[in-house]
VOBAKOL-151371 format. One line per 5 residues: number of its first residue (from 0); their letters; for each residue x, y, z of N, C-alpha, C. Coordinates in Angstrom, 1 decimal, padded with zeros to 4 digits. Each point is the difference from the previous one (the first is absolute). Layout:
// VOBAKOL-151371
NUM	a	X/Y/Z/X/Y/Z/X/Y/Z; ...
//
This chain:
// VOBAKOL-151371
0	xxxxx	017.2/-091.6/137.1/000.0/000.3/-001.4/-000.6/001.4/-000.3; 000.4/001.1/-001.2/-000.8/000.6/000.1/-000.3/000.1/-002.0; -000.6/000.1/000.3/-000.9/000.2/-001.5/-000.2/002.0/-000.8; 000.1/-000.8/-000.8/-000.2/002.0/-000.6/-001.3/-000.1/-000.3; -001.2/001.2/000.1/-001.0/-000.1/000.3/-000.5/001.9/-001.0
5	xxxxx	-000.5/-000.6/-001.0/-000.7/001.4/-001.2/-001.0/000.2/000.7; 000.4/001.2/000.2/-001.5/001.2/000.2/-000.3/001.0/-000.6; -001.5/-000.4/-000.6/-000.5/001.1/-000.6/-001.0/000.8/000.2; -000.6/001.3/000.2/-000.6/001.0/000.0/-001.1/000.1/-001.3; -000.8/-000.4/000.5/-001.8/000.3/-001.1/-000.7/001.1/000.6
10	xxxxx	-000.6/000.0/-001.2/-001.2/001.5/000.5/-000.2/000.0/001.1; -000.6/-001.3/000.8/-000.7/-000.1/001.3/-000.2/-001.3/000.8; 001.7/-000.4/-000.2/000.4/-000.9/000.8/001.7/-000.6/-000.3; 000.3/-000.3/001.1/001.6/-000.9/-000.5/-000.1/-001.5/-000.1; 001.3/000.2/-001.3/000.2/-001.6/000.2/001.1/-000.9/000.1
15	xxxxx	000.5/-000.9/000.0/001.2/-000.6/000.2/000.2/-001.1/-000.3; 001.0/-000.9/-000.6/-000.1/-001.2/-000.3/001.8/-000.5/000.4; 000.5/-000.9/-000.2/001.2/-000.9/000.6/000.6/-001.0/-001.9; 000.8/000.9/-000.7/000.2/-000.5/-001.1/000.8/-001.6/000.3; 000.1/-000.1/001.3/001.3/-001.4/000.0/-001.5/-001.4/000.5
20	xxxxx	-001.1/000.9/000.3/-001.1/-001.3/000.5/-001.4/000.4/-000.8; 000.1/-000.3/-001.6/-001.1/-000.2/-000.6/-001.4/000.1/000.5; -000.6/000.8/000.1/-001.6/-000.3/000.2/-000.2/001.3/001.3; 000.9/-000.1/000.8/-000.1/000.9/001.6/000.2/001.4/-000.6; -001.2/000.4/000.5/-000.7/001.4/-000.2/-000.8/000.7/001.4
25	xxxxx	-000.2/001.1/-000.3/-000.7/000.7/000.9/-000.7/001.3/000.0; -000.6/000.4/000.1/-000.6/001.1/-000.4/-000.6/000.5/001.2; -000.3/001.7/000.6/000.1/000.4/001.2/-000.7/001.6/-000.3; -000.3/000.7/001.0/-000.7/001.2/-000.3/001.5/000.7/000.0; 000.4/000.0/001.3/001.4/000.7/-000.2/001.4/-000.8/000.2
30	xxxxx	001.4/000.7/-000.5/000.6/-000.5/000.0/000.4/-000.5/000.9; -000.3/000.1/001.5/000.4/-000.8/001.5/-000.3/-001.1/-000.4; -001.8/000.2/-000.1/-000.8/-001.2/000.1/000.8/-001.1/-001.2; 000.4/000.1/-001.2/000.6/-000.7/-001.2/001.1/-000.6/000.6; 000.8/001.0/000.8/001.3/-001.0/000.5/-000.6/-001.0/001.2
35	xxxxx	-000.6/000.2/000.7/-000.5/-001.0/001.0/-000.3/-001.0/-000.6; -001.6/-000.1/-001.6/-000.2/-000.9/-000.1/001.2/-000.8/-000.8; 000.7/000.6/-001.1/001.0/-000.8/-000.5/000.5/-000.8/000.8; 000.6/000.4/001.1/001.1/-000.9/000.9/-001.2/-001.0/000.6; -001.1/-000.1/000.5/-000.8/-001.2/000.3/-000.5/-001.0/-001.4
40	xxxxx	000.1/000.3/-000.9/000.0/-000.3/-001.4/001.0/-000.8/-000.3; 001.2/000.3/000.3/001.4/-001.0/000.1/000.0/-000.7/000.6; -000.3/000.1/001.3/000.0/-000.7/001.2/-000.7/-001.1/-000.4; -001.5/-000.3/-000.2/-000.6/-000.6/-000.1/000.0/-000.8/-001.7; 001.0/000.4/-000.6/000.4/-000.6/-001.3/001.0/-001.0/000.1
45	xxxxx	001.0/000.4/000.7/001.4/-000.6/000.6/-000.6/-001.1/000.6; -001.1/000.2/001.4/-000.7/-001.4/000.8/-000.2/-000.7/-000.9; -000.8/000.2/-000.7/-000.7/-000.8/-001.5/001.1/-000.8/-000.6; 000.7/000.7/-000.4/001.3/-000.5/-000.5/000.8/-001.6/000.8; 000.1/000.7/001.0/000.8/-000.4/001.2/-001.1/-002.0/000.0
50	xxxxx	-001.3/000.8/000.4/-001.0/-001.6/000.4/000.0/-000.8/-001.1; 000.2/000.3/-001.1/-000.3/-000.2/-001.1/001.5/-001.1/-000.8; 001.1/000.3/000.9/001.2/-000.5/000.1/000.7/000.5/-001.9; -000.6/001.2/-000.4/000.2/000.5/-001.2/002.1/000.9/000.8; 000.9/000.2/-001.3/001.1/000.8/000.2/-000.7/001.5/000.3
55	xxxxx	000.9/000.9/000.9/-000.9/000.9/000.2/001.4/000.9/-000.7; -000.6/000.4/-000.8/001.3/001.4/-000.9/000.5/001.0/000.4; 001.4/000.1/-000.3/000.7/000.9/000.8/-000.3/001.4/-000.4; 000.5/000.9/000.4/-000.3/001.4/-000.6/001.0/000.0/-001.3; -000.5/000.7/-000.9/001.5/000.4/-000.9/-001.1/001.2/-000.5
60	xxxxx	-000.7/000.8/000.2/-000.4/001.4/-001.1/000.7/001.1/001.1; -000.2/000.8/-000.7/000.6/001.1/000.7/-000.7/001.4/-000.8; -000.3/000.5/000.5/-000.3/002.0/-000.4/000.8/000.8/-000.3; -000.2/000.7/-001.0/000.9/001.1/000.0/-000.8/001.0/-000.5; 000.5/001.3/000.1/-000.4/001.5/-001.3/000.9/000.9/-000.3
65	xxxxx	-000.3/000.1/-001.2/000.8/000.8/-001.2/-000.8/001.3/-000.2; 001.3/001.2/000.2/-000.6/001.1/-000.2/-000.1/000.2/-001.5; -001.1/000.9/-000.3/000.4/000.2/-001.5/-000.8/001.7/000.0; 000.5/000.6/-001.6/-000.8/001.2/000.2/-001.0/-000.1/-000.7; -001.0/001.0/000.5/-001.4/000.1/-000.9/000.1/000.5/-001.3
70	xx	-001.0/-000.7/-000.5/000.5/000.1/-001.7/-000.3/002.1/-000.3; 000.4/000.4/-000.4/-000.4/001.4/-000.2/-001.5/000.2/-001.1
//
């Protein structure tokens, strides 16, 4: 399965969250580091899921971006 996964850029750190799995977050100095932890963040949410004998949810978000121009 793959999941769409928001990343964002702060002063002085990144972060990332999984809009289709409520709660799974991650926060990281840099962006490597943010994708590494996200994906063990899922991992270990899905187990949870999985032991827990809970439905584990499909993917349905998706990403996009829209250009637009700067306001003058």
């Amino acid at each position: 399965m793959t999941y769409t996964v928001i990343y964002e850029k702060g002063p002085s750190s990144w972060a990332a969250y999984v809009p289709d799995l409520p709660g799974v977050i991650s926060v990281g100095d840099s962006r490597e580091e943010v994708e590494r932890l996200i994906a063990e963040a899922i991992q270990f949410h899905l187990e949870g899921m999985r032991d827990e004998g809970l439905e584990i949810p499909p993917p349905s978000s998706f990403a996009g971006s829209i250009d637009v121009q700067r306001p003058a």
